[in-house]
C-alpha positions as CSV (number, residue, x, y, z in Angstrom):
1,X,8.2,128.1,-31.2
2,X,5.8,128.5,-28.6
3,X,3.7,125.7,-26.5
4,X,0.5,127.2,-25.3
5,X,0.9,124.8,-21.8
6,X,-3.4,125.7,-21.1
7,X,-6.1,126.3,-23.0
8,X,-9.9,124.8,-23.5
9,X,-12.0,123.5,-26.0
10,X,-15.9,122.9,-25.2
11,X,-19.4,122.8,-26.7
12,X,-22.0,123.9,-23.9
13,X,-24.8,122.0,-26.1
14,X,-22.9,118.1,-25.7
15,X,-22.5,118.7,-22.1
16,X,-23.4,121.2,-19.3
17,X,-20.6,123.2,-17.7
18,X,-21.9,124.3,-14.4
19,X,-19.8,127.2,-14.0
20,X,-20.9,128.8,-17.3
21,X,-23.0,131.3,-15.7
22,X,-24.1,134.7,-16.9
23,X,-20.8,136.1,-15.8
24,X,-19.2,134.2,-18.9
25,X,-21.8,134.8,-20.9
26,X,-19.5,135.4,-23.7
27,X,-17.7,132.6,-23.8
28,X,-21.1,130.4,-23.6
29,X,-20.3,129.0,-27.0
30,X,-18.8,126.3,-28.9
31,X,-15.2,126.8,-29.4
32,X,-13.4,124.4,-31.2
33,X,-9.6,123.1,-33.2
34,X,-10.6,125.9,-35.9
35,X,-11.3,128.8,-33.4
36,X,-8.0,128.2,-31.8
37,X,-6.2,127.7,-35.1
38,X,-7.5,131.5,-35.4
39,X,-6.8,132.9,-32.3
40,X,-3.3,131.4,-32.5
41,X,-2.2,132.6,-36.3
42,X,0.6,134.6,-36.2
43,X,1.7,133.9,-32.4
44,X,4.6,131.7,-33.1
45,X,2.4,128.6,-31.1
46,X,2.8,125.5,-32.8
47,X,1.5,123.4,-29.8
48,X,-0.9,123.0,-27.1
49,X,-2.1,121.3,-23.9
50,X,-5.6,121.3,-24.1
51,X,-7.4,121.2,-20.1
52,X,-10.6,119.8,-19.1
53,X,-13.1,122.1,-17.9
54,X,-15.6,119.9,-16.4
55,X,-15.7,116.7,-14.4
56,X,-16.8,114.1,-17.3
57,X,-15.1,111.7,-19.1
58,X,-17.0,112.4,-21.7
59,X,-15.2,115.8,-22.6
60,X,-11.7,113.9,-21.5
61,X,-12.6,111.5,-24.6
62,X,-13.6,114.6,-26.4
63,X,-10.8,116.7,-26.2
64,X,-8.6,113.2,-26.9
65,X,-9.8,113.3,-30.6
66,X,-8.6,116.6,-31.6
67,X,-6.1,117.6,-33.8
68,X,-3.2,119.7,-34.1
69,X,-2.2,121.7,-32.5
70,X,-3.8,120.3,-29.6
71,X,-0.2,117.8,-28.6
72,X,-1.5,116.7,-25.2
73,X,-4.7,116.0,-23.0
74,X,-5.1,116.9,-19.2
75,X,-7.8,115.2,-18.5
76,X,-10.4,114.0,-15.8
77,X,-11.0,110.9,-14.1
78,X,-12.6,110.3,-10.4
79,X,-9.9,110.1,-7.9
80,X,-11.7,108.9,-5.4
81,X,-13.0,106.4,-7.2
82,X,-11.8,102.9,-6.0
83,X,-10.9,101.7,-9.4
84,X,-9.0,104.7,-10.6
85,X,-6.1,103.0,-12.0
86,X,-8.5,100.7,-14.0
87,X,-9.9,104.1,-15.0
88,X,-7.2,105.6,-16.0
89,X,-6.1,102.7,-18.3
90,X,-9.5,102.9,-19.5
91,X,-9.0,106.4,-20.4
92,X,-5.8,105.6,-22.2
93,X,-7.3,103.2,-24.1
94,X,-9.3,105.6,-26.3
95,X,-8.5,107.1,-29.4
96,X,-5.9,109.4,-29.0
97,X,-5.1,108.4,-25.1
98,X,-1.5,108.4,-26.0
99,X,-1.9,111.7,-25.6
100,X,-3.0,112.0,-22.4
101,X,-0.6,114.0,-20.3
102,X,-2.2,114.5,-16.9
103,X,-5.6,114.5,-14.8
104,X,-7.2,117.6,-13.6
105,X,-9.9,118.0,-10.8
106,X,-11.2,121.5,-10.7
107,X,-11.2,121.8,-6.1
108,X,-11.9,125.2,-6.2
109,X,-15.4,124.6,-6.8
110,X,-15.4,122.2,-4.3
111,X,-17.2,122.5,-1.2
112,X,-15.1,121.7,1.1
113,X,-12.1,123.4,1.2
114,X,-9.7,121.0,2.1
115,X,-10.6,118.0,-0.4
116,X,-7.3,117.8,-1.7
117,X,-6.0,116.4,1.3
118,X,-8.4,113.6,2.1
119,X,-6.6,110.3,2.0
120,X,-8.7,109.5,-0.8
121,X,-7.6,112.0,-3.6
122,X,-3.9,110.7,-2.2
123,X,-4.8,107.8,-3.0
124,X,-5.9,108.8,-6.6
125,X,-2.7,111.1,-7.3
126,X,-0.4,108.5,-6.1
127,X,-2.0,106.4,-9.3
128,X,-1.8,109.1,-11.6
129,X,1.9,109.0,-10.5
130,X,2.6,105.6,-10.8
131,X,0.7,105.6,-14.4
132,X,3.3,108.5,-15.2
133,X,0.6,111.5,-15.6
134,X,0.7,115.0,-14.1
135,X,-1.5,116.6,-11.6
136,X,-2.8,120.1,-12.8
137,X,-4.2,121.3,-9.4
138,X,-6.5,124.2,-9.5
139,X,-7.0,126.3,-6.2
140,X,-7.5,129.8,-4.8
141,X,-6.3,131.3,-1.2
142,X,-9.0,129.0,0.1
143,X,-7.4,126.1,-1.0
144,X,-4.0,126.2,-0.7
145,X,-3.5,124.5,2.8
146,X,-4.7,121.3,1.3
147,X,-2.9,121.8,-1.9
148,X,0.2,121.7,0.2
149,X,-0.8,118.5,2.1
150,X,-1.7,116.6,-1.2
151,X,1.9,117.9,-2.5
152,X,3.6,116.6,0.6
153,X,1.8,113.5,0.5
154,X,2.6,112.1,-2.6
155,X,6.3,113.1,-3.1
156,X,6.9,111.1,-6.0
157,X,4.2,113.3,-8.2
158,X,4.8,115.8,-10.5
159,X,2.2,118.8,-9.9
160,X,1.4,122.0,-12.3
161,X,-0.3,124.6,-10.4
162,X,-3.2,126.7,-12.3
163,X,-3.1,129.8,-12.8
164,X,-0.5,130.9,-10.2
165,X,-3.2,130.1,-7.7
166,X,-5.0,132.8,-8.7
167,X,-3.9,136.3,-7.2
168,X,-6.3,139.0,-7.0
169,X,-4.8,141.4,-9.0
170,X,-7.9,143.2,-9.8
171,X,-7.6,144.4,-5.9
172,X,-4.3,144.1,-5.7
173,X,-2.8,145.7,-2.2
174,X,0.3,145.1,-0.5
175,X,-1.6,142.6,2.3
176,X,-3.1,140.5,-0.8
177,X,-0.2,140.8,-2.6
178,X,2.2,139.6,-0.3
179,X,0.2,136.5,0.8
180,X,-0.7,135.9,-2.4
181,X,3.9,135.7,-2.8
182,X,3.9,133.5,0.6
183,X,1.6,130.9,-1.0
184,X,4.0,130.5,-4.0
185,X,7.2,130.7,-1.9
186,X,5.3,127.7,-0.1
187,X,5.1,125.7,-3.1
188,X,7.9,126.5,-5.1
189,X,9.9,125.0,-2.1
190,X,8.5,122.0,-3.3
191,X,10.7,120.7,-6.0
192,X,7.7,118.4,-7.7
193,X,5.8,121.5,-8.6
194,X,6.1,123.3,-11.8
195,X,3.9,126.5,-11.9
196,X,1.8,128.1,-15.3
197,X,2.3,131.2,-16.1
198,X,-1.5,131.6,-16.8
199,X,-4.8,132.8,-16.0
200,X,-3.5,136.5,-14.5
201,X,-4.9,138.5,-17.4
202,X,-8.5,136.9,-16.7
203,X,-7.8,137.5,-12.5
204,X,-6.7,141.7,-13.4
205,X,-10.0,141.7,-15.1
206,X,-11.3,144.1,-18.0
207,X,-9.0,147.0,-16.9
208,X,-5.5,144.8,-17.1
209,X,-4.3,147.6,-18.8
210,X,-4.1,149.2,-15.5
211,X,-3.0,146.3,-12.9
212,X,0.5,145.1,-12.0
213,X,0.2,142.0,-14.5
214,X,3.1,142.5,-15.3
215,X,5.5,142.3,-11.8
216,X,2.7,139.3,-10.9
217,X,4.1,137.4,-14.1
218,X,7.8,138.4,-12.9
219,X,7.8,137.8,-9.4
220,X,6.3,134.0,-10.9
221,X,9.0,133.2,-13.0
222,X,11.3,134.6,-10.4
223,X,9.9,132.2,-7.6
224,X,9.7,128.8,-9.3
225,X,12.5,129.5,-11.9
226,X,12.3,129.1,-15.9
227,X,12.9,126.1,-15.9
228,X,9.9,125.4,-13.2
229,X,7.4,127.8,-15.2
230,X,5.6,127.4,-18.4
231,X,3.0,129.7,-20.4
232,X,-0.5,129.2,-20.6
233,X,-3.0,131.4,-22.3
234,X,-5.5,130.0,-20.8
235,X,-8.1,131.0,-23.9
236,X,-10.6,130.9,-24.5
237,X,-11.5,132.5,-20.9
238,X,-8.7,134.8,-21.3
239,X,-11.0,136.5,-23.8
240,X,-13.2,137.9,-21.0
241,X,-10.2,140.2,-20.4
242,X,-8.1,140.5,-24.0
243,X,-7.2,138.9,-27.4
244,X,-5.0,135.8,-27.4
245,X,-2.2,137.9,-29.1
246,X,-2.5,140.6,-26.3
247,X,-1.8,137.5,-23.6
248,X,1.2,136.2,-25.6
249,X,2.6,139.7,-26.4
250,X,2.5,140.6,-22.9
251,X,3.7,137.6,-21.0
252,X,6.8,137.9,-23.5
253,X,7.4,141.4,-22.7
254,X,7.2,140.9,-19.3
255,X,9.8,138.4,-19.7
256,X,11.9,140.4,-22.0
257,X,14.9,140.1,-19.6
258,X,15.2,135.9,-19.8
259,X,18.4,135.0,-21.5
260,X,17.3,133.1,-24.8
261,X,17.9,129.8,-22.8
262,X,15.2,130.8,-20.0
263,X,13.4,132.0,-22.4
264,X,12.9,128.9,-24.0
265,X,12.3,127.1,-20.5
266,X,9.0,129.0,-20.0
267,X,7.2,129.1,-23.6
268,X,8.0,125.8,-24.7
269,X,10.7,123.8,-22.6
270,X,9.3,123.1,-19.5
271,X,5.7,122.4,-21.1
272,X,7.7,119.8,-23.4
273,X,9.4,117.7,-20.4
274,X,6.2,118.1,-17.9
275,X,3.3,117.0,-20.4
276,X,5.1,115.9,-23.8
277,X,7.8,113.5,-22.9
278,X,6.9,110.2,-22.2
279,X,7.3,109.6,-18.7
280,X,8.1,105.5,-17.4
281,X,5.1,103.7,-15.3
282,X,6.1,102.9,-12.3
283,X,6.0,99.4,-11.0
């Protein structure tokens, strides 16, 4: 049994998705519950965590009506916003918000690089903590200073970072590399963060074949710990580099040397406990 702990669903014509440029041109599309139950047959997922992909609630609601496989929701809601808890509970009022799991706010495509750490978005994550939801945080190099201010913060969160923050692996080089390693070894330190193995086929680019996916998905699961990881396919953008099989097949293979125990930690543990078991409001 496999929990795919990232993936998206989205229909370009009910809402715009700014970062859909020409770049992505192939996945400019619909993709829907039927596309993934395709790209999934045979891979041994039975569940998923489906992510937002842009900032409104209307695809939160969206993605909160689909079926199975889809298990849980990380959503969006403003932090900033003054009423957030009330937003929230709004959110978790609609059909299917049992299901929400956590709150996403895509900072990398913010301006301002350190917008996770203004008192404000603090001030939001510390409500998503005390309404028991997860904080997927999605940031490059550029980011990662306030990433670590927003951890500290708010102690009492439970965080997922993206995409292992997003090494370049398609230029991978022992200076990149290596501070690409000190920004994980800063925030696996931090016991609140779990970390998705996800995303690195899509950062090694068409040519993954020939990059070091494989030691970046290693030296991962050897920073954080099984038991602080979790898979993510991170499809459909993954198909801009591979098939969805390819990303499962690999990411096992490069983990062929977990014990069965670990194994289960990072392709469908971990996933379960972060996003899957209900987690007690605070009060």
């Amino acid at each position: 049994m496999i929990i795919d702990a990232h993936h998206h669903l989205w229909d370009p014509a009910d809402r715009p998705y700014p970062w859909m440029d020409d770049s992505v041109a192939p996945i400019r599309r619909r993709f829907d519950v039927d596309d993934l139950r395709a790209a999934t047959r045979d891979t041994g997922v039975t569940r998923t965590i489906v992510v937002q992909a842009v900032h409104d609630p209307g695809e939160t609601a969206w993605l909160l009506e689909q079926p199975e496989p889809v298990a849980g929701v990380v959503g969006w809601v403003d932090l900033t916003a003054p009423d957030v808890a009330d937003r929230i509970a709004a959110v978790r009022a609609l059909p299917g918000g049992q299901r929400l799991a956590g709150i996403r706010h895509q900072a990398q495509d913010e301006p301002d690089p350190g917008w996770l750490a203004r008192p404000d978005v603090a001030r939001g994550v510390r409500a998503l903590a005390g309404a028991g939801l997860v904080f997927d945080v999605l940031v490059r190099a550029r980011e990662h200073a306030a990433s670590l201010a927003l951890v500290d913060a708010v102690p009492e969160a439970s965080f997922v970072l993206d995409h292992a923050g997003k090494p370049d692996i398609a230029h991978d080089d022992a200076e990149s590399a290596a501070a690409w390693r000190g920004r994980m070894t800063d925030l696996a330190a931090r016991p609140n963060v779990t970390c998705k193995v996800s995303g690195l086929f899509t950062e090694a680019g068409p040519d993954w074949r020939d990059r070091p996916v494989d030691r970046y998905v290693r030296e991962l699961v050897e920073q954080f710990g099984p038991e602080r990881s979790l898979f993510g396919s991170d499809w459909p953008v993954s198909t801009l580099a591979t098939g969805y099989a390819d990303v499962a097949q690999r990411t096992t293979g490069a983990l062929a040397d977990l014990s069965t125990t670990e194994h289960e930690a990072v392709f469908s543990g971990t996933a379960e406990r972060i996003y899957l078991v209900p987690m007690t409001t605070q009060t």
